[in-house]
N, C-alpha and C positions, 0 to 999 in steps of 0.2 A: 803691362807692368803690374807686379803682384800689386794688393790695395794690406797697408800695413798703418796700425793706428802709433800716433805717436810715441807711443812708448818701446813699442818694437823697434820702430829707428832708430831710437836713444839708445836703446839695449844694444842693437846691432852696432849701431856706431861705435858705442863704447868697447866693445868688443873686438872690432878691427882695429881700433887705434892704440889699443892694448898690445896687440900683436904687433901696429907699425910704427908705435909711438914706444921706444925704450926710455926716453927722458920724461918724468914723471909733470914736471912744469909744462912741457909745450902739450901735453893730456888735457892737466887743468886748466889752461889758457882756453886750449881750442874748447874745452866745456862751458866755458864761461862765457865766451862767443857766441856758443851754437845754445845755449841755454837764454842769453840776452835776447838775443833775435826770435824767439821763440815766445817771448813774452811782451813782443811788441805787434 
């Protein structure tokens, strides 16, 4: 598995869910989520 620093995941992430995410709420939900978890 490629080795990718945190911010490149974010980046990525954000970027596919851009593309599979049309509802703009369930984007910021699931960032909010994945940004929570991220800081614990």
């Amino acid at each position: 598995m490629i080795k990718l620093n945190e911010s490149e995941v974010v980046a990525f992430a954000a970027d596919v869910l851009k593309e599979a995410i049309s509802d703009d709420l369930s984007g910021v939900i699931l960032y909010m989520l994945l940004k929570d978890k991220n800081d614990k």
